[in-house]
N, C-alpha and C positions, 0 to 999 in steps of 0.2 A: 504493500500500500504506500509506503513512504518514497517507495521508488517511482511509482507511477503514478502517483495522484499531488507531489509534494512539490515545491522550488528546490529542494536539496536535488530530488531528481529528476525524472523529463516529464511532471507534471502540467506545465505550459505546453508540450510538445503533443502530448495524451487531448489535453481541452479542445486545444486548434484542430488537429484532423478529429477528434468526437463530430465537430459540424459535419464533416464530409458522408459521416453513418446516421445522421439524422434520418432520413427516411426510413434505412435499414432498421432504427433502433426502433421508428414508431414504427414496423410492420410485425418487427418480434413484440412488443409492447401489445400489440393489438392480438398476438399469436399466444403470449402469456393470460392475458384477462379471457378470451375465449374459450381458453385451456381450463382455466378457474371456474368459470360458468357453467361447463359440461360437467366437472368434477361436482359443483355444488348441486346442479339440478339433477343428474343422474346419481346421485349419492356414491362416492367414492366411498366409502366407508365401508361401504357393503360388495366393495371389488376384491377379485381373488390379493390375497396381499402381494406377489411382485409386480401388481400394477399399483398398486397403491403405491409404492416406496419408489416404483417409477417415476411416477404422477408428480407426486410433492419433491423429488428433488429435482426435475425438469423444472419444476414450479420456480424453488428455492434458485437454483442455478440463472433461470434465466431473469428474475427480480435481481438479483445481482449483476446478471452483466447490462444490463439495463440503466440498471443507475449508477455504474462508472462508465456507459456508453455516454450519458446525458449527462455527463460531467459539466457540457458547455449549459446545459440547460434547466441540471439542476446541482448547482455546485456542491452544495452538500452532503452528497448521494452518497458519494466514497467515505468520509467519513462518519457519516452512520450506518453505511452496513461493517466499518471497520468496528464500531462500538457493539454492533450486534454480532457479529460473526469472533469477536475476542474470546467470548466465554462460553464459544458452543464446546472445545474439549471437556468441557465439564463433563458434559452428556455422556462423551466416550468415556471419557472416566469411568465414569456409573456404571456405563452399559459393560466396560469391559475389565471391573476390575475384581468379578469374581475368580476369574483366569489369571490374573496378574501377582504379583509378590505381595498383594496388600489383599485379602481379600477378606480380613475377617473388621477393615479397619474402615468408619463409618464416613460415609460420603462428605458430610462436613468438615470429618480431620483431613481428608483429602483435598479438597475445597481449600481450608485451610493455609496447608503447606505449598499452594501455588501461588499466595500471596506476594511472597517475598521474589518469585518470578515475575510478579506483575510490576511490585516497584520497580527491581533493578530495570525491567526494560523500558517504564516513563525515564528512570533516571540517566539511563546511557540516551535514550532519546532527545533530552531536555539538553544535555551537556554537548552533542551533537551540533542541535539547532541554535544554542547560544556560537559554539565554536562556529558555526556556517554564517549566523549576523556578523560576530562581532571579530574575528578572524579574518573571515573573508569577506568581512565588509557587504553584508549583504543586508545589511537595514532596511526598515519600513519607511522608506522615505518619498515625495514627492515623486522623483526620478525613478523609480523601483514600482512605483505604484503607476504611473505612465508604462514602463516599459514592459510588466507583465501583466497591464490590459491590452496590450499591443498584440504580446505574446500568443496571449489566450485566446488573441480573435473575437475580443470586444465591441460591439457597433459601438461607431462614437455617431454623437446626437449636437448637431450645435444650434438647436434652436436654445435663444434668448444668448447663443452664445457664438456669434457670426464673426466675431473681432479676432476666435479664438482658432478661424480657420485659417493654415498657408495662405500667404499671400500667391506665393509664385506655383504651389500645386495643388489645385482644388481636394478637397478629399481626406486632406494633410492634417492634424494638428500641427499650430504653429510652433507647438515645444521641438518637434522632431524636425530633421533633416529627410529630404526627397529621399534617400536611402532607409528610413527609418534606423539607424544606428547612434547617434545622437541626441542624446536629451539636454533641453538649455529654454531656461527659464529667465524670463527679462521683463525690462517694466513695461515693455507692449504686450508680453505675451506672458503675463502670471501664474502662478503654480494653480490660482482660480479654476485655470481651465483644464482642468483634470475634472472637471464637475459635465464637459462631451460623454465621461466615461462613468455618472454616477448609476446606472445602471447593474455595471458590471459586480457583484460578487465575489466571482471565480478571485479575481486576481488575490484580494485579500485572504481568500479559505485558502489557496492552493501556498501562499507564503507560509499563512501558520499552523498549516495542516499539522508539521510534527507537533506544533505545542500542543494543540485541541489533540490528538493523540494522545501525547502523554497525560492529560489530564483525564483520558477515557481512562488508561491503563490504571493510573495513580487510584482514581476512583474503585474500579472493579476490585485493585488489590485492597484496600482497606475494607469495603464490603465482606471481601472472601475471609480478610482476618476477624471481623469481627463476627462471622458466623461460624468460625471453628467450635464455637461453642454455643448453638441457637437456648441452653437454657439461662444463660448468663445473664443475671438481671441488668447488666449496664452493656446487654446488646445492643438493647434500641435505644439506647442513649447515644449509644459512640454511632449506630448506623446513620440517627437523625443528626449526629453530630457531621457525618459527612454527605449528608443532605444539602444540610444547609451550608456546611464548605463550597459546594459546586453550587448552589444559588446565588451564593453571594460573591462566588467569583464569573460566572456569568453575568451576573447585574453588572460589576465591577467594570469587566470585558465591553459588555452591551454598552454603559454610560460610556467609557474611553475610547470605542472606535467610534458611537455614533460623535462624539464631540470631537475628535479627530476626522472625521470625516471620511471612515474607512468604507464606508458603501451604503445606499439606498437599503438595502434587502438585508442586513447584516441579521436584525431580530427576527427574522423570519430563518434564518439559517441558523443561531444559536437555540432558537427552540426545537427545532428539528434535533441539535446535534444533544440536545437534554434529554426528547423523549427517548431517541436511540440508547442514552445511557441508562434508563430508567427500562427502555426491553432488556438491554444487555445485565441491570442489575436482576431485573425480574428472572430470566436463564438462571442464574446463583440462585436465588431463594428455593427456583424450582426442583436444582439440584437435592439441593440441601435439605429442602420439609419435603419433598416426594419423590425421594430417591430410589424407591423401591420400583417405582412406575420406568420402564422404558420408553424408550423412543420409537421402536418398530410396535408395542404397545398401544402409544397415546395414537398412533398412525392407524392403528386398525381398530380405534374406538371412534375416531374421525369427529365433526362437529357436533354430535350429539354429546358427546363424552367430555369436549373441551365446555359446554352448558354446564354439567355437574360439578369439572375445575370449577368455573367462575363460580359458582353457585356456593362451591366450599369457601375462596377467597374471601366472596361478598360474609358469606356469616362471620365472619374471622373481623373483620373489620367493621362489621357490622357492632361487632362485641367492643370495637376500637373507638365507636363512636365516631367512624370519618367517615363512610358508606354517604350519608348526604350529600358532602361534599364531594365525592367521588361523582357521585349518581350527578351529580349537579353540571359538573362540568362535561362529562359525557353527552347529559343533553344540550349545553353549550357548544360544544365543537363537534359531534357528529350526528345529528338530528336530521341532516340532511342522505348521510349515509344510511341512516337507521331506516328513512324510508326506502330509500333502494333495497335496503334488505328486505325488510319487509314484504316486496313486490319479487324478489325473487323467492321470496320463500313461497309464493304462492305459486308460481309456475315449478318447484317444487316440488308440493305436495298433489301438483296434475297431474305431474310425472309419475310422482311413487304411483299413483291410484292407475296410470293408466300401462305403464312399465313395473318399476320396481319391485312390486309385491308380487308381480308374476313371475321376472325374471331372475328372481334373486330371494324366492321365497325361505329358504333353510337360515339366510341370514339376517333377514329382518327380524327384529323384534315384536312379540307378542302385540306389545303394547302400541306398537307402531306399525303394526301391520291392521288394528283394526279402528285407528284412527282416523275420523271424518273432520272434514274441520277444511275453513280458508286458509288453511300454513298447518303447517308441520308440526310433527308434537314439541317438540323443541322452542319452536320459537311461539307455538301457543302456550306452553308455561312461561316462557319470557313477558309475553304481556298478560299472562295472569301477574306474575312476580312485577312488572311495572304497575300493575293497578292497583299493587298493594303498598306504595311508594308513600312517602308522606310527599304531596304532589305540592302543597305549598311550602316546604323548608326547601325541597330540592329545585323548584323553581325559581326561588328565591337565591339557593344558592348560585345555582348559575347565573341569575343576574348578577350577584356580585362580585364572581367568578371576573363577569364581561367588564365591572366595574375596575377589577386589579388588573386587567388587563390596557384598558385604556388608561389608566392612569399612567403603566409603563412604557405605554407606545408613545403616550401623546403629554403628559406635564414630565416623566422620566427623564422622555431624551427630546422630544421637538422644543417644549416651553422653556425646557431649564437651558437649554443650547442661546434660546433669546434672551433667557433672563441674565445668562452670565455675560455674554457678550455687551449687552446695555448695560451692565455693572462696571462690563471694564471699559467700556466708552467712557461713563460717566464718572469714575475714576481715575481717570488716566492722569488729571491736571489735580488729583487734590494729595494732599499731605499722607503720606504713609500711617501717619498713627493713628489719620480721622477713618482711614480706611481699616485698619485694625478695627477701630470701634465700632465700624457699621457690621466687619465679620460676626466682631462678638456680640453683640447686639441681633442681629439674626440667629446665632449660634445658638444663645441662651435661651430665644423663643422658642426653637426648634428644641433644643433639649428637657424643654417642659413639659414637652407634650410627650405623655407614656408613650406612645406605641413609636415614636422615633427613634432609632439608634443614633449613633456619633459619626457614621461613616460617610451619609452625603456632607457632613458639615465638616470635616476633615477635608473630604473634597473641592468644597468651594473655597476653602479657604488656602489649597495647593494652587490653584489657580487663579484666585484672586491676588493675593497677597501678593504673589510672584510674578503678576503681570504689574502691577503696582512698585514693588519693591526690586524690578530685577536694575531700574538705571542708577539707583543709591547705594543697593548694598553687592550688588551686583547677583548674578545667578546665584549659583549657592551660597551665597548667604540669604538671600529673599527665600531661597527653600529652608533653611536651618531656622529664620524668623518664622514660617508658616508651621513647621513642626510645634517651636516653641510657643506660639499663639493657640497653636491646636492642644498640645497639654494641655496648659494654664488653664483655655476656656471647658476644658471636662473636669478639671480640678474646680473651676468656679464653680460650674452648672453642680457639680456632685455636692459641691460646701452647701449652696443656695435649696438641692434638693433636699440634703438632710436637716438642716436644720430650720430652713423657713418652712418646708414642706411638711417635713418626716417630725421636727421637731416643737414646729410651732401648730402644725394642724395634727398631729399622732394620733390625737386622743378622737381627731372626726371618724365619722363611723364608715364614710362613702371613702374616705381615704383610705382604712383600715382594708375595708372590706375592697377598693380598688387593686392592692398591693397583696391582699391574698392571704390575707395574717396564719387563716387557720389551716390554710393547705397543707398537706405532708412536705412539698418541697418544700415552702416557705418555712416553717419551722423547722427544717432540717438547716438553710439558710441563717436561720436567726440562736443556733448551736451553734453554726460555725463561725458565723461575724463576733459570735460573743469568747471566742477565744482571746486570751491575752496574748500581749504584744504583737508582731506579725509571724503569722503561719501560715505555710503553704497550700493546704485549702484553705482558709482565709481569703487568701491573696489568687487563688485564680477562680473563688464566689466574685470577687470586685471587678475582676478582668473580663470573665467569661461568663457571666451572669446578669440578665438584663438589665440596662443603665438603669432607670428610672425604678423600679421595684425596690431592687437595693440598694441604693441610695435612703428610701425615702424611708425602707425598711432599719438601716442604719441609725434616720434619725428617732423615728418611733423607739428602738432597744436604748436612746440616750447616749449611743457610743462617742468614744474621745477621737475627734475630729483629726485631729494629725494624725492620730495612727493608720485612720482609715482611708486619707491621701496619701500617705505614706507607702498604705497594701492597692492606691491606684495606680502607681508609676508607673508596672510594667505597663500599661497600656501604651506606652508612647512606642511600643514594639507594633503595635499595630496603627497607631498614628502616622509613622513614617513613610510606611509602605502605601499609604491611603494618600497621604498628602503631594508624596513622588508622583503617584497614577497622576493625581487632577494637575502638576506640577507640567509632567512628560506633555501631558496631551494640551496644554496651553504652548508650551515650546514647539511642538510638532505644526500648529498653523504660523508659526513666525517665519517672515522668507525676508531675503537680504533686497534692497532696495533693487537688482538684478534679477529678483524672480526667487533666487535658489532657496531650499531648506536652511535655516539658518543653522538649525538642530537636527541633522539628517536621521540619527539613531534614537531622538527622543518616542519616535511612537513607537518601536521595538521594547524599548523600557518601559512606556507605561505598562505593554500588556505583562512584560516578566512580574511589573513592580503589583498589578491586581492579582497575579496569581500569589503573591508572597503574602497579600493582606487577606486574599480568600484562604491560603491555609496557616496562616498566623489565628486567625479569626476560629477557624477547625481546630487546631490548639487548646485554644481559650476555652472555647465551647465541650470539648472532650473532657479536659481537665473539671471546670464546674460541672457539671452533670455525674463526674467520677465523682468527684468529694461527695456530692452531694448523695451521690447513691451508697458510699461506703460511709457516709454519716446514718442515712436510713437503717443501714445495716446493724452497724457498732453500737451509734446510740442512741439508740429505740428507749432505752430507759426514759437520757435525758427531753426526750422529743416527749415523749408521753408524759412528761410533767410538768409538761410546758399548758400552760392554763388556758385554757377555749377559750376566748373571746364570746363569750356573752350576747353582746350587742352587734357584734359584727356576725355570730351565728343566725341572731332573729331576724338581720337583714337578710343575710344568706337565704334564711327558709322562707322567708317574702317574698324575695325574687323567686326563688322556686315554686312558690304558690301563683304568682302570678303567672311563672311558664308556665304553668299546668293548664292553665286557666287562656291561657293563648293557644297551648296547643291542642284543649278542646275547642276553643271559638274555629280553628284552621284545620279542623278535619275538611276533608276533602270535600265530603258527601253531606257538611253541616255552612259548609261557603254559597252563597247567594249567586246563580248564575251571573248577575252582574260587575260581582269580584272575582268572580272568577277570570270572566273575559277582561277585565282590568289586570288581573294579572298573568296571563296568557298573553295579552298583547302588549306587557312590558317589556316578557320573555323575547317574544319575536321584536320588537325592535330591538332589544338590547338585541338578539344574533346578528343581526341585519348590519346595526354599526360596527359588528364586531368582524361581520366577514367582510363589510367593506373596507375596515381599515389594514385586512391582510393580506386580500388580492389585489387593490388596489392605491396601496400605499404611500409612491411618488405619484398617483394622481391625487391625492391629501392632501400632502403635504410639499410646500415650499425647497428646496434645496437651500441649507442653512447652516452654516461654518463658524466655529466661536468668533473666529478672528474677523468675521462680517459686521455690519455694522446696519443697522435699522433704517439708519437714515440713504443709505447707497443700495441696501440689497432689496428691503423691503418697502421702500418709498415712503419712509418715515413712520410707517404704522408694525407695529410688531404684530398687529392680529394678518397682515398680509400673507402671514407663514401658513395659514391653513389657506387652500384651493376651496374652491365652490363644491367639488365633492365631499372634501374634509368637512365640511360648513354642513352639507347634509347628515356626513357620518356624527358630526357632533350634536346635532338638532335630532337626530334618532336615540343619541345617547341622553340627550335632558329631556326629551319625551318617556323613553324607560327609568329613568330614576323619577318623575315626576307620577307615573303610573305606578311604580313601587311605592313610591314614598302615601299615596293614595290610598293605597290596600294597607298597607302597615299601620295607618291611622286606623283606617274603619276595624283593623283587627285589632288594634290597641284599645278601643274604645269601647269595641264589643267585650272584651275580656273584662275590663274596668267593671262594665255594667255585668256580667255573671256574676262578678267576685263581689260585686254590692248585694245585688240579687240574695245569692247564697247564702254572705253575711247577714241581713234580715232574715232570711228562714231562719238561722241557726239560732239567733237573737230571740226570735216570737218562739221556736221550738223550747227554747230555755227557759224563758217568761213561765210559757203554759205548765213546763215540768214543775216550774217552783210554784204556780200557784195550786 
């Protein structure tokens, strides 16, 4: 893969002739779905098995060469079947390790011991791809970014950008020479005009192919270690812990090239390159909890039997409490699939009745051989099991689903690209230390609000500060000020949380009860903060454990203030690395009065410096979740003598009375046809803005560069950045929150009046007992 889909090797070479099998690849494309359709409608499942094992690896085989054939067309093909195809040895493993030197030794310790195969080969990968930037000079630069869109056989587009076409050869970007070997950048012809090429994808995936590699590998290996032991109570600690490592270096990723300006379609390819990691972890799990099942097995159980998997999943997670949310997003992103199935499962279940059960009667089942029905027995328990859904939590949930989602498509990366850009316009002529004050001053509001973390504000403060401070203190030092700003201001926020907050409001109940007083984790939390002097779990509860909780948890216990900045330092271990990222990607739009990168390697380094805070951050987070589970563990005594909270219990059980009492008002069958279609058609608009904002994304939005300015790109209005389409996708999306927010009142209100209702009965029921 590294060879033929990467810049290390003839990745650019692979992209350019992929154009020339375009037809080829959509006639096999059209040769694979047809293949799939006869398999679903005449029930492969019930084929002699070497057609079966036929069938699905023709299948498997040709979806593979498919999407490194469409490399030019779907660049992130290669590396998600590299993420899904890393941990199918598992399987062999499984299947063949009754015969092999391990065979009495359980598929997880197996599982296991391939871990340390998985790191070393991110790590010889990562060490590889630095030595190939920075060795051989092969940085993320302007010129690099022109010459392997060239490569890959990029269309360039020069509308709104005609200035940026050769003078002397039509056709031409004016960066390149008639030869195309030459890259040269000047003040007639800007490094701007790399935006002919904002289309392109390919060139950016196929540079950092190795690193999105090693971060699939790095991932799988620490998965595989921490399920060496699936009963280990700090399994799902450390799994969620490397969860959230790859979210937040994605986020990380996704904020630094969209503000770099690494491609139009970037979020559309890092989500792709998530779910692939998220089948490829799914492979492990499978390994692991149903080892015992084969592969030539689940093959001759076919789709009816993969219904009974999910079915097992869904209860497991169902026990987890996340089954809504799952189910929610499901009907978010594929509802329009769901129908296609659905329509095939009817032509189907023609088949079985008018084929199947005669030609294949010995292997149909009983149950399914005397089945009448529009669909299949399979997928008529499916929408039994959908009708038994909680239809308003799950719909709900997907609306909000579509809500996290636009907010990181469009205030994440479009809004916050305009908002820092016009900070550093409006900045640019004022005093470095009134510019400090507006960071901290934003810093402190953001740090008030619970559900923020520290990490975009470490961010805008690498990039603010340093586009401010880089003519005074020069480069690194304006970065060594932004670090030391970014301390100081989590060292205030933390002082201001504990004790104005934690200390001066402790004893409020809404606060109490915000921060979680009586939870098991929390009291495990409030054992270990109350350790004296500084300790080691102490000190990674502070670092690795959510800002705002503990903080305010700190102040509530009255603890001694210096000690507990004292157990905040290490954080500047991840300060650094956060502040570098927003640092790198302000230096990457800087060009010398000539056009050139002024910084040619700085976007190389943001991306190394997001992956160092997404697993600095993995660190923190592993460590607080350990302590806190080996306090659960140890001491249980002192946890259990830790006194209930009283008043923050009776609020607890109020809100619990009240969900009860909501989620009787929101049974399905007890909603008002006209709330219901209220909230049916919040859903569909919410999908509506959400699949316009994914296929048609640069008809959206603006094309929009920190180093732009409002008044030249956007013709003075910063709302210019959304397109007429955008304008619609956004008026679909305040229409769904506007129909949500609609239903959630009328269910808020209904609930109110039951729980009045009730309370009167119970009231005159009591009167009458006493008189």
């Amino acid at each position: 893969f590294l060879l033929g889909f990467s810049g290390i090797g003839y990745g650019l070479d692979i992209t350019k002739d992929s154009l020339v099998y375009l037809e080829t690849t959509a006639i096999l494309n059209r040769v694979i779905l047809a293949l799939m359709v006869i398999m679903y409608i005449f029930d492969v499942q019930y084929w002699p098995i070497p057609f079966r094992i036929l069938s699905w690896c023709t299948i498997f085989a040709g979806i593979c060469m498919a999407m490194c054939l469409l490399v030019a067309v779907v660049p992130y093909g290669p590396i998600c079947i590299f993420s899904i195809l890393v941990p199918v040895p598992f399987f062999a493993i499984d299947r063949m390790k009754k015969n092999s030197f391990f065979p009495k030794v359980p598929a997880s310790v197996l599982v296991k011991w391939n871990y340390k195969v998985y790191v070393y080969m991110a790590s010889t990968i990562l060490v590889a791809f630095f030595y190939w930037c920075i060795i051989k000079d092969n940085y993320w630069d302007s010129e690099t970014n022109a010459d392997y869109s060239r490569q890959a056989g990029c269309a360039v587009d020069f509308t709104n950008l005609e200035e940026c076409e050769n003078y002397y050869v039509a056709g031409v970007p004016c960066f390149f020479d008639r030869y195309y070997e030459v890259v040269t950048f000047s003040e007639g012809c800007p490094s701007r005009c790399l935006d002919i090429y904002k289309e392109c994808e390919e060139a950016f995936i196929i540079w950092s192919f190795p690193f999105l590699a090693a971060m699939s590998l790095f991932v799988l290996g620490f998965i595989s270690k921490y399920l060496g032991n699936p009963s280990d109570p700090r399994a799902n600690d450390h799994i969620s812990g490397v969860a959230k490592c790859c979210t937040i270096f994605l986020f990380l990723f996704w904020i630094f090239a969209s503000l770099a300006g690494a491609g139009e379609g970037l979020s559309s390819s890092l989500i792709a390159f998530a779910v692939s990691m998220f089948i490829g972890s799914t492979f492990v799990f499978a390994v692991v909890f149903w080892c015992g099942r084969s592969v030539v097995k689940g093959l001759e159980q076919g789709k009816d039997d993969l219904v009974d998997g999910v079915s097992g999943v869904t209860k497991k997670m169902e026990m987890d409490g996340y089954i809504n949310l799952v189910q929610g997003l499901v009907v978010l992103g594929f509802s329009p699939l769901i129908v296609v199935y659905l329509l095939f499962s009817m032509v189907n279940q023609h088949m079985r009745s008018l084929v199947t059960r005669h030609c294949s009667r010995d292997y149909v089942p009983e149950d399914e051989f005397e089945h009448n029905g529009w669909f299949t027995l399979a997928v008529s328990k499916q929408i039994k099991y959908f009708l038994s859904w909680d239809h308003v939590k799950v719909f709900s949930y997907a609306i909000y689903w579509g809500v996290g989602y636009v907010f990181l498509n469009v205030l994440a990366s479009k809004f916050t690209t305009v908002f820092l850009s016009g900070l550093i316009q409006h900045t640019s002529g004022m005093n470095l230390f009134a510019v400090s004050g507006i960071v901290v001053g934003v810093g402190m509001f953001l740090f008030m609000l619970p559900p923020i973390p520290g990490l975009p504000i470490y961010l805008t403060g690498g990039i603010v500060l340093v586009s401010v401070g880089r003519d005074t203190l020069g480069l690194w030092g304006s970065i060594g000020y932004a670090c030391i700003v970014s301390l100081l201001l989590k060292l205030f926020a933390c002082a201001v949380q504990q004790k104005l907050i934690g200390g001066n409001l402790g004893g409020n109940v809404r606060v109490k009860k915000l921060v979680g007083v009586n939870s098991e984790g929390i009291r495990a939390m409030r054992v270990i903060l109350s350790d004296k002097g500084i300790t080691a779990r102490k000190v990674a509860v502070l670092v690795g454990g959510p800002d705002w909780p503990v903080s305010v948890l700190c102040g509530i216990l009255d603890l001694n203030l210096l000690s507990i900045l004292i157990g905040t330092l290490p954080v500047v271990l991840l300060i650094i690395p956060t502040v570098f990222c927003g640092s790198f990607a302000y230096m990457g739009s800087i060009a010398t009065d000539d056009g050139f990168d002024l910084y040619p390697w700085a976007e190389t380094m943001g991306a190394v410096s997001s992956a160092f805070a997404a697993g600095i951050m993995f660190c923190f987070t592993i460590s607080a979740a350990g302590a806190v589970s080996e306090c659960l563990e140890k001491d249980r005594k002192e946890i259990d003598e830790i006194v209930i909270d009283k008043a923050v219990e009776e609020a607890e059980q109020e809100a619990a009375r009240k969900s009860r009492f909501y989620t009787r008002v929101t049974v399905w069958s007890n909603v008002p046809f006209g709330m219901k279609a209220i909230l049916i058609l919040a859903l569909l608009t919410m999908m509506a803005c959400c699949y316009v904002l994914v296929l048609f994304n640069s008809q959206c939005f603006s094309e929009y560069d920190l180093m732009y300015t409002i008044r030249e790109h956007l013709d003075g209005n910063w709302t210019n950045i959304v397109l007429p389409l955008g304008r619609v996708a956004l008026l679909l999306f305040a229409i769904a929150c506007a129909l949500q927010y609609i239903f959630v009142s009328w269910a808020t209100t209904k609930a109110d009046a039951m729980e009045h209702d009730e309370s009167g009965i119970r009231e005159s029921l009591t009167d009458n007992t006493m008189v």
